[in-house]
PDB file of N, CA, C and O in Angstrom, chain B, residues numbered from 101:
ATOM      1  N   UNK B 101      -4.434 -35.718 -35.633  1.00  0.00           N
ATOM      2  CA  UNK B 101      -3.897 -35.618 -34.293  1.00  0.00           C
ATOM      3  C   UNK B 101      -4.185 -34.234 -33.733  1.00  0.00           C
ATOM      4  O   UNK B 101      -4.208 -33.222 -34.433  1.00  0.00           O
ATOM      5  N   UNK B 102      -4.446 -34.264 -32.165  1.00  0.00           N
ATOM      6  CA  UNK B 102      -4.802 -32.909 -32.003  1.00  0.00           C
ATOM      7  C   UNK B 102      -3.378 -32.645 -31.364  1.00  0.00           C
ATOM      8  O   UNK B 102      -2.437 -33.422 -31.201  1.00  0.00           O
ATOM      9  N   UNK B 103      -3.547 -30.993 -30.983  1.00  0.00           N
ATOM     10  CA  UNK B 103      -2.121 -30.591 -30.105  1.00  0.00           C
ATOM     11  C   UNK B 103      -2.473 -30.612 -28.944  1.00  0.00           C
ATOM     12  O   UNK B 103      -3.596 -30.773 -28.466  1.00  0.00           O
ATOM     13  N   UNK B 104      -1.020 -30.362 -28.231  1.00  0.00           N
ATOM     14  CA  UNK B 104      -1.262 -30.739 -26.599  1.00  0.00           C
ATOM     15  C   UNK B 104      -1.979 -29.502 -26.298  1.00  0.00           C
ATOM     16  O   UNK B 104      -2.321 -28.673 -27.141  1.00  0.00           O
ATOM     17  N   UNK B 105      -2.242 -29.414 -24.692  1.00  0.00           N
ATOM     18  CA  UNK B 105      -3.406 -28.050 -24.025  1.00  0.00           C
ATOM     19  C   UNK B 105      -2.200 -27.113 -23.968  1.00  0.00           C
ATOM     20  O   UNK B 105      -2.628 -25.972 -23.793  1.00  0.00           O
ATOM     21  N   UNK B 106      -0.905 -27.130 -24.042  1.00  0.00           N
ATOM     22  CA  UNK B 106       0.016 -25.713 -23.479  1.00  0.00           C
ATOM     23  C   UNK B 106      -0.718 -25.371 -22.498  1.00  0.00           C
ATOM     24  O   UNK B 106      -1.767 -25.800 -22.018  1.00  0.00           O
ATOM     25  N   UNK B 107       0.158 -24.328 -22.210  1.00  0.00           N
ATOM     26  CA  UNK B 107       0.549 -23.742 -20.749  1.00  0.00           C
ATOM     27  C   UNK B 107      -0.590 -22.792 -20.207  1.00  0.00           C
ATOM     28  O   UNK B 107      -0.518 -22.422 -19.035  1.00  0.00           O
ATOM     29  N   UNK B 108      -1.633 -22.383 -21.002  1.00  0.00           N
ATOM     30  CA  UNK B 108      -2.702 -21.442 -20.864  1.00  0.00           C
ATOM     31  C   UNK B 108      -3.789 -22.608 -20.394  1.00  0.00           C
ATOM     32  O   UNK B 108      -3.991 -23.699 -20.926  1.00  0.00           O
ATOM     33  N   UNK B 109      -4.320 -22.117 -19.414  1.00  0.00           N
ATOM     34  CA  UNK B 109      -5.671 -22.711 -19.044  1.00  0.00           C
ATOM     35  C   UNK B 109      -6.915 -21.935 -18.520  1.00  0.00           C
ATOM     36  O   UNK B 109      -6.978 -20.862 -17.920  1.00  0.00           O
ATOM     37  N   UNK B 110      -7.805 -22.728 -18.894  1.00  0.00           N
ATOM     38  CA  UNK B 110      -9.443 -21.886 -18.188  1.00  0.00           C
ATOM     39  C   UNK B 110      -9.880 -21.766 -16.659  1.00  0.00           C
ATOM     40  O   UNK B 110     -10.642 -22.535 -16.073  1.00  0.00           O
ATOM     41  N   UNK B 111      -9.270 -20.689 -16.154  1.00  0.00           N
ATOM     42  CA  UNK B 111     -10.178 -20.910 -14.770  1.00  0.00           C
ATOM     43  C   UNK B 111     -11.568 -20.169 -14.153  1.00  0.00           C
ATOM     44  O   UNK B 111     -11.865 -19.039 -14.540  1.00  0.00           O
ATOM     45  N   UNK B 112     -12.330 -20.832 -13.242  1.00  0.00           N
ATOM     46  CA  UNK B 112     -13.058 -19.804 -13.036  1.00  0.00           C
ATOM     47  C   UNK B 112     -12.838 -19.182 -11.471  1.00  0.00           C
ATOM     48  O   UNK B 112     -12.330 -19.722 -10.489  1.00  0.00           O
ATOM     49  N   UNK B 113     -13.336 -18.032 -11.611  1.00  0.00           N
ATOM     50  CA  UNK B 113     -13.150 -16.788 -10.566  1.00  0.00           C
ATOM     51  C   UNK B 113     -14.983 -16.718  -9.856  1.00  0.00           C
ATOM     52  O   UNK B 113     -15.987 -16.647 -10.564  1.00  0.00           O
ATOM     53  N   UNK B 114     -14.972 -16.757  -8.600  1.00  0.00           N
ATOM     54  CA  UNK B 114     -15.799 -16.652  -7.641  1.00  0.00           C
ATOM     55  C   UNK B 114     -15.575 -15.864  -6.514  1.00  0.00           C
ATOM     56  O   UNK B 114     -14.658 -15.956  -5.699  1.00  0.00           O
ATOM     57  N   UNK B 115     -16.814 -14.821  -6.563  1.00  0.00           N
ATOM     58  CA  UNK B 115     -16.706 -13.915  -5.337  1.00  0.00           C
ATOM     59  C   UNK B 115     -16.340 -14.156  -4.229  1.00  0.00           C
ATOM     60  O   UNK B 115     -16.862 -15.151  -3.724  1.00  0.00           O
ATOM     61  N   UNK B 116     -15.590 -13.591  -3.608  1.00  0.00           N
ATOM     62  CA  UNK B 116     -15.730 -14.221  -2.074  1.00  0.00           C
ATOM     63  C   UNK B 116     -16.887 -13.516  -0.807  1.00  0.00           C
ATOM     64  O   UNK B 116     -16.831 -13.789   0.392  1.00  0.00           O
ATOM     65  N   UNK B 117     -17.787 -12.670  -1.390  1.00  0.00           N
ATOM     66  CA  UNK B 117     -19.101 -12.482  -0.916  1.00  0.00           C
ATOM     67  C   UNK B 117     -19.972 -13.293  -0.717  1.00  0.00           C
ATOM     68  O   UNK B 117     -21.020 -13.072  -0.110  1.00  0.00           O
ATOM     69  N   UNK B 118     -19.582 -14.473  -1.282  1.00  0.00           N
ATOM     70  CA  UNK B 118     -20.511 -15.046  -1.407  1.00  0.00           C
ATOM     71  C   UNK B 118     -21.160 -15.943  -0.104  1.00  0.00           C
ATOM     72  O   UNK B 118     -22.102 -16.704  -0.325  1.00  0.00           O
ATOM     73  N   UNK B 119     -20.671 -15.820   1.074  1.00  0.00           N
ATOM     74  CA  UNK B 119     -21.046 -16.094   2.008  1.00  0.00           C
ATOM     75  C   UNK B 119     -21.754 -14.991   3.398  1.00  0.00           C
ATOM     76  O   UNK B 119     -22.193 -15.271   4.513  1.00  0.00           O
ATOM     77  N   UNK B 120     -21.603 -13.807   2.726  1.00  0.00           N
ATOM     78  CA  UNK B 120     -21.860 -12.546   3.124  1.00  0.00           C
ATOM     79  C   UNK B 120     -23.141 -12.370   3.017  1.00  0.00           C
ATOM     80  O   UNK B 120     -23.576 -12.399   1.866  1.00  0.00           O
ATOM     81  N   UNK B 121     -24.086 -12.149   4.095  1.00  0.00           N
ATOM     82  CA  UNK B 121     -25.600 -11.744   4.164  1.00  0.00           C
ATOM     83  C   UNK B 121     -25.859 -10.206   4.064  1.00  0.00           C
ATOM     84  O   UNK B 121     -25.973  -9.568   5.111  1.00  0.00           O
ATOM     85  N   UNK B 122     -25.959  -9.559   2.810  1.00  0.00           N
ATOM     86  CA  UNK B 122     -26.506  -8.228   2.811  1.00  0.00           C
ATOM     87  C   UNK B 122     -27.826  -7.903   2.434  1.00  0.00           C
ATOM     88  O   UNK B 122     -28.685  -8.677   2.013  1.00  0.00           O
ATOM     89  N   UNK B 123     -27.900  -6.820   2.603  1.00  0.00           N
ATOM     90  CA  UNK B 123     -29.507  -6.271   2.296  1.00  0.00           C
ATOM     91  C   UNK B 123     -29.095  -5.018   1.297  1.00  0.00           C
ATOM     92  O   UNK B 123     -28.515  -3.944   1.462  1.00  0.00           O
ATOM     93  N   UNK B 124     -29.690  -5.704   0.182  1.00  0.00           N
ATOM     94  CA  UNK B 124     -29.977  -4.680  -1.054  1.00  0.00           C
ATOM     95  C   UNK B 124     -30.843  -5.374  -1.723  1.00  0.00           C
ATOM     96  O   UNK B 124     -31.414  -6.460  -1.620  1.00  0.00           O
ATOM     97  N   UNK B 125     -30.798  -4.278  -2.603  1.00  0.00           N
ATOM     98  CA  UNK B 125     -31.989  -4.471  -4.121  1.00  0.00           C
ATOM     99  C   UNK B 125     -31.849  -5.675  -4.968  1.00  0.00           C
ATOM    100  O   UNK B 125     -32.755  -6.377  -5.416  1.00  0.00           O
ATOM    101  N   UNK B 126     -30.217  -5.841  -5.159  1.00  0.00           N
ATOM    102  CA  UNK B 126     -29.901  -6.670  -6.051  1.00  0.00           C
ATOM    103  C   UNK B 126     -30.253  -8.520  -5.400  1.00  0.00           C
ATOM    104  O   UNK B 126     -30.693  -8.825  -4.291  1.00  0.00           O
ATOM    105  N   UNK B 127     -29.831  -9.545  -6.659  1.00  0.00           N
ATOM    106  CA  UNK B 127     -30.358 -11.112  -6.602  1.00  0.00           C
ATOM    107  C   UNK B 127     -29.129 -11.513  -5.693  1.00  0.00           C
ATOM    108  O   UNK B 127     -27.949 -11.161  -5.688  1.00  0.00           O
ATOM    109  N   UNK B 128     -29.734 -12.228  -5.069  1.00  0.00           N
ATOM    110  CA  UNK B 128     -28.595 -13.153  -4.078  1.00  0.00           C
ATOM    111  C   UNK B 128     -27.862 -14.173  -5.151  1.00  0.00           C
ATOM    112  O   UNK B 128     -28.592 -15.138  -5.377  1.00  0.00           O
ATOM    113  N   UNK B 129     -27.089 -14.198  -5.597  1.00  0.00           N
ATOM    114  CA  UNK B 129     -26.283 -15.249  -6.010  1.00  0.00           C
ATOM    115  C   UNK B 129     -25.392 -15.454  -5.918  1.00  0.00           C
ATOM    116  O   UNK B 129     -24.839 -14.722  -5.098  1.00  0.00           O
ATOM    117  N   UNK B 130     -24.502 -16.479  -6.554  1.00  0.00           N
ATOM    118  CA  UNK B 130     -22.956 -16.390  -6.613  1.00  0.00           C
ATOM    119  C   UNK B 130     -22.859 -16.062  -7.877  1.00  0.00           C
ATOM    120  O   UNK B 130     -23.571 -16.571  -8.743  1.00  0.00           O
ATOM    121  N   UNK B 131     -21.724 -14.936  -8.165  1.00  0.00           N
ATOM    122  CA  UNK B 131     -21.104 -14.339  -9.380  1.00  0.00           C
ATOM    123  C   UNK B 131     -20.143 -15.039  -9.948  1.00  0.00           C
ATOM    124  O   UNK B 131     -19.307 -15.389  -9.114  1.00  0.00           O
ATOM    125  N   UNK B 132     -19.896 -15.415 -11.104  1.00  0.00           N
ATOM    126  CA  UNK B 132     -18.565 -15.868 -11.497  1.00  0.00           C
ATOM    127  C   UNK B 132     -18.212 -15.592 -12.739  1.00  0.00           C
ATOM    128  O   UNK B 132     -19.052 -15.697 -13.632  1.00  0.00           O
ATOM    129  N   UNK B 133     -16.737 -15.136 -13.051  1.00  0.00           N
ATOM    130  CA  UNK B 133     -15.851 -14.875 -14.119  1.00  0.00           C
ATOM    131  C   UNK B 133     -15.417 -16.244 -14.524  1.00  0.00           C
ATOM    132  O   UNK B 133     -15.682 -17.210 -13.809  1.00  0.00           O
ATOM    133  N   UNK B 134     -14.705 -16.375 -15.736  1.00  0.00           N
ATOM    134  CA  UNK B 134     -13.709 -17.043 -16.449  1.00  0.00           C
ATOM    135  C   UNK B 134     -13.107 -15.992 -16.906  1.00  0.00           C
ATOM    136  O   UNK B 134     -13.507 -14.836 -17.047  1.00  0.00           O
ATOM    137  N   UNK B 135     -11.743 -16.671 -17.209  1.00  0.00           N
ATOM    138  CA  UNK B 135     -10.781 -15.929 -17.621  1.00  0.00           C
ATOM    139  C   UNK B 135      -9.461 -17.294 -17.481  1.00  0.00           C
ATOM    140  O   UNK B 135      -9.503 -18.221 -16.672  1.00  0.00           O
ATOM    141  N   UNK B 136      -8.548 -17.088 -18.347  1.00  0.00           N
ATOM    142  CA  UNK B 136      -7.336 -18.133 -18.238  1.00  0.00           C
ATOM    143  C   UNK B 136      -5.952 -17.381 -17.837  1.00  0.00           C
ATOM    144  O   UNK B 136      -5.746 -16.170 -17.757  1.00  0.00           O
ATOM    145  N   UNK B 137      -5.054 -18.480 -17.608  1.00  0.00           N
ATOM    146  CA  UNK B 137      -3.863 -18.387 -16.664  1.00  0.00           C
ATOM    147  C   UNK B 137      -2.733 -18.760 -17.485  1.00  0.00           C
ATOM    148  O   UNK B 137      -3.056 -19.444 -18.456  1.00  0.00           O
ATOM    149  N   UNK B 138      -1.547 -18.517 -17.376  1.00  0.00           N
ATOM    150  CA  UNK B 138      -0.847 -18.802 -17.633  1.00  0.00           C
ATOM    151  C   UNK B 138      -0.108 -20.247 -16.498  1.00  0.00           C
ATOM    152  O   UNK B 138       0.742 -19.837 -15.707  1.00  0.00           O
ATOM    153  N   UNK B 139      -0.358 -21.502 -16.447  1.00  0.00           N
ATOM    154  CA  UNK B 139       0.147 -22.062 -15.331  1.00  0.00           C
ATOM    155  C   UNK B 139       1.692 -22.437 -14.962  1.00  0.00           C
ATOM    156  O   UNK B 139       2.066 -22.918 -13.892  1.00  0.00           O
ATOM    157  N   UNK B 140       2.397 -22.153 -15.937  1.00  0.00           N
ATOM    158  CA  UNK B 140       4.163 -21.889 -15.905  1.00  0.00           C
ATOM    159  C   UNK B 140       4.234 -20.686 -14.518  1.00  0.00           C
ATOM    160  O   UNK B 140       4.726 -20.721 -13.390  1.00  0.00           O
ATOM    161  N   UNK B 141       3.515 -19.740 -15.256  1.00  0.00           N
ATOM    162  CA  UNK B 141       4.216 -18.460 -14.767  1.00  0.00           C
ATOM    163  C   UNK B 141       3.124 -17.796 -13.218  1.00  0.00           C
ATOM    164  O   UNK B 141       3.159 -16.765 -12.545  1.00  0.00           O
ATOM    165  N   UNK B 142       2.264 -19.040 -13.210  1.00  0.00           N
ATOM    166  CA  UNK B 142       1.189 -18.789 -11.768  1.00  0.00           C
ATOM    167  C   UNK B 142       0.949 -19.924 -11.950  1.00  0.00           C
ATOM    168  O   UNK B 142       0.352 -20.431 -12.900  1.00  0.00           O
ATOM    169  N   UNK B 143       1.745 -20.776 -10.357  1.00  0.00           N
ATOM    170  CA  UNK B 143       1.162 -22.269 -10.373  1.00  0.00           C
ATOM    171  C   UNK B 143       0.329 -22.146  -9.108  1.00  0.00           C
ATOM    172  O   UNK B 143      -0.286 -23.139  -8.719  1.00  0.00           O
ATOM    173  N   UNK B 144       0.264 -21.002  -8.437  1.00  0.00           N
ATOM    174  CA  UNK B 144      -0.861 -21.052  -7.197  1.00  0.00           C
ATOM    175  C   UNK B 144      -1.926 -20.216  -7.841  1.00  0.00           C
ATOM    176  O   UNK B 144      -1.918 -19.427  -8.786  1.00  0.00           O
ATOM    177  N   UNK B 145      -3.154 -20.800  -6.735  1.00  0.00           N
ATOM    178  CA  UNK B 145      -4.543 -19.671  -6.939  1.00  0.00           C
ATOM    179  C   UNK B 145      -4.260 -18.244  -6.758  1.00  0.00           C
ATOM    180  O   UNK B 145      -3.652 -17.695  -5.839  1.00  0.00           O
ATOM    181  N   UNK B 146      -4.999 -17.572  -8.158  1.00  0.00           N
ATOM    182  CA  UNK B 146      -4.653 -15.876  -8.254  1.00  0.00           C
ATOM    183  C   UNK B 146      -6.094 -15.310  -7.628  1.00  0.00           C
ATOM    184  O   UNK B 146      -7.140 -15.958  -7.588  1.00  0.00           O
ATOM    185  N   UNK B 147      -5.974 -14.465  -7.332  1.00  0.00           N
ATOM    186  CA  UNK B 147      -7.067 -13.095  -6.895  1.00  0.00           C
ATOM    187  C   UNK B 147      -7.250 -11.874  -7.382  1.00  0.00           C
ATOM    188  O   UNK B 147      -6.492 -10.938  -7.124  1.00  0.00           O
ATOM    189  N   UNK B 148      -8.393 -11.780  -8.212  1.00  0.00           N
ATOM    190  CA  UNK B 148      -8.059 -10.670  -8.668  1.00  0.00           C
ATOM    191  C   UNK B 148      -9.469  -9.527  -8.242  1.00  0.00           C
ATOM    192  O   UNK B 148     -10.531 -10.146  -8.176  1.00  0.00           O
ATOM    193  N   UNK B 149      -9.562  -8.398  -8.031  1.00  0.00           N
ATOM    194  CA  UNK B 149     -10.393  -7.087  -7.594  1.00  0.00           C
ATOM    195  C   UNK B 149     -11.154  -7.029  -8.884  1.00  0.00           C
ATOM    196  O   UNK B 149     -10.703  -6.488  -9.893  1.00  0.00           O
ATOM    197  N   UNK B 150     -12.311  -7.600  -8.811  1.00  0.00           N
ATOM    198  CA  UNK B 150     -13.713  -7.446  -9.875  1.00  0.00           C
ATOM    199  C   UNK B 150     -14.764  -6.676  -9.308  1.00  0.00           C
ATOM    200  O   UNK B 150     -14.921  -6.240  -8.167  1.00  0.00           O
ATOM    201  N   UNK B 151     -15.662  -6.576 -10.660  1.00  0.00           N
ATOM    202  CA  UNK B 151     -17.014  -5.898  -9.906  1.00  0.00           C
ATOM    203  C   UNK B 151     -17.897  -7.000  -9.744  1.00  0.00           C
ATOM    204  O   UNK B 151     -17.817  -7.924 -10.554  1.00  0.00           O
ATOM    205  N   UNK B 152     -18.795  -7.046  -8.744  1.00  0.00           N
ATOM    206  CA  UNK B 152     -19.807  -7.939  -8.205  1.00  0.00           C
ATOM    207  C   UNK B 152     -21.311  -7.259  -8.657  1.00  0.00           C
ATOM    208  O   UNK B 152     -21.907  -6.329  -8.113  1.00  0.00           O
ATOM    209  N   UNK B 153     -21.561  -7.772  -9.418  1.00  0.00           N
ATOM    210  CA  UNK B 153     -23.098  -7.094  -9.253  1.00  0.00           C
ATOM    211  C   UNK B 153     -24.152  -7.188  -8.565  1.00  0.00           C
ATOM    212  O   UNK B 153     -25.002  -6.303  -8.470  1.00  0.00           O
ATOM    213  N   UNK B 154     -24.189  -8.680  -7.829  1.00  0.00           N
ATOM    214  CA  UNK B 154     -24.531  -8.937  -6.739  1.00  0.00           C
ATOM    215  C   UNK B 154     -24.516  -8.032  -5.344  1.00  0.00           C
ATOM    216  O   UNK B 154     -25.356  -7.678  -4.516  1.00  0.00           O
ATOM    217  N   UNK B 155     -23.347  -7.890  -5.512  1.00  0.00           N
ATOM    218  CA  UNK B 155     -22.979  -7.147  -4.069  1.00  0.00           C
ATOM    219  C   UNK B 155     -22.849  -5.462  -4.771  1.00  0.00           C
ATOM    220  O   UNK B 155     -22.513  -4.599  -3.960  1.00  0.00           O
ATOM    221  N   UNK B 156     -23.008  -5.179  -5.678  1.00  0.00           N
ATOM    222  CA  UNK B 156     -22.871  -3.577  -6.483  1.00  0.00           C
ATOM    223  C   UNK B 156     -21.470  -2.858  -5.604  1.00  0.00           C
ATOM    224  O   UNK B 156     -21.330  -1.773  -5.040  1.00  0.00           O
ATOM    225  N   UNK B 157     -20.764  -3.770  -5.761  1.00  0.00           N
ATOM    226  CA  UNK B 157     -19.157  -2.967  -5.632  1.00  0.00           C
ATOM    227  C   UNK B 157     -18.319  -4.309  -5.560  1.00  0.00           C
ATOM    228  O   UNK B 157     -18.632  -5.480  -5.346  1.00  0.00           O
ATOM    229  N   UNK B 158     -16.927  -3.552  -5.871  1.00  0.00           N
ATOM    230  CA  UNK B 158     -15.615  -4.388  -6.497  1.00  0.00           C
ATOM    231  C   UNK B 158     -15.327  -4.885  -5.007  1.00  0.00           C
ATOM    232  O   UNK B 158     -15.501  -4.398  -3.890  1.00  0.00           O
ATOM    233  N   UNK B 159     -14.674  -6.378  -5.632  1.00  0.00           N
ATOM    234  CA  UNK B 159     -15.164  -7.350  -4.644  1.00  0.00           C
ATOM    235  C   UNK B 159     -13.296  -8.727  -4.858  1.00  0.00           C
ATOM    236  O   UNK B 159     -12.856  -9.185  -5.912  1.00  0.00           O
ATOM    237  N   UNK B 160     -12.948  -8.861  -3.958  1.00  0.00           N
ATOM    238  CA  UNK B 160     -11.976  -9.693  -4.047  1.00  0.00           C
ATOM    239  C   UNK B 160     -12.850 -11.269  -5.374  1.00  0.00           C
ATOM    240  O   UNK B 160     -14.076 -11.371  -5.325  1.00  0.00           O
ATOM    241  N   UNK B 161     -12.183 -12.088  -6.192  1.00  0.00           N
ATOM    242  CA  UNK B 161     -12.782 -12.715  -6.526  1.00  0.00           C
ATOM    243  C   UNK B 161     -11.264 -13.964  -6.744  1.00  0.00           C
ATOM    244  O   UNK B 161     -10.145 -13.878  -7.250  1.00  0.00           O
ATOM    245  N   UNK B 162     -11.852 -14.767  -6.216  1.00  0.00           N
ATOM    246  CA  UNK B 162     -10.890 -15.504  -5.857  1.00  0.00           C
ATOM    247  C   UNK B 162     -10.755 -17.382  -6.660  1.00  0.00           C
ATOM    248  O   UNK B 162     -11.817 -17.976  -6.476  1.00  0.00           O
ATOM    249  N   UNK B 163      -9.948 -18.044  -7.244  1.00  0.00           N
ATOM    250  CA  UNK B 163      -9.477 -18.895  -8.429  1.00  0.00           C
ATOM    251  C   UNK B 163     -10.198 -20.107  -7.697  1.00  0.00           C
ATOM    252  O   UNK B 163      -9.769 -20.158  -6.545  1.00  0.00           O
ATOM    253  N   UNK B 164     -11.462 -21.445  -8.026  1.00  0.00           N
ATOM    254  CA  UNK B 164     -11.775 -22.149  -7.756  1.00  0.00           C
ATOM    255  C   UNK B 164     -11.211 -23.477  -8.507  1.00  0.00           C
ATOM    256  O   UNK B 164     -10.669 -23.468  -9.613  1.00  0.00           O
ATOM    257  N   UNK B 165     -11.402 -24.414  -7.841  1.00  0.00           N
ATOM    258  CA  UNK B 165     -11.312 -25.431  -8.824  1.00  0.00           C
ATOM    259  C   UNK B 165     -12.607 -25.921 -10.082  1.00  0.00           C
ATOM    260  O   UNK B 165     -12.381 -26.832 -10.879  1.00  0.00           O
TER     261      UNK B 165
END
């Protein structure tokens, strides 16, 4: 038997640049983190201040489905 998933889950994190047209050196893409949540103790989408390498500076990155 396996155990249940508990309260920790996987989400992923996406720039919100990502609709932003700049001009630099760096690849146009979309960036994305994982990282997990506690969903007891955060049942809404979190935001958290990452670095973008895309965009070469810290960048709101915001909880997708």
């Amino acid at each position: 038997m396996s155990k249940n998933k508990g309260a920790r889950i996987v989400i992923t994190l996406e720039c919100s640049c990502r609709n932003l047209i700049k001009t630099n050196k760096r690849k146009k893409e979309i960036f994305r983190y994982t990282s997990t949540k506690n969903r007891k103790n955060t049942p809404s989408r979190i935001e958290l201040m990452k670095f973008c390498p895309a965009c070469n500076e810290h960048n709101k990155f915001k909880e997708i489905k």
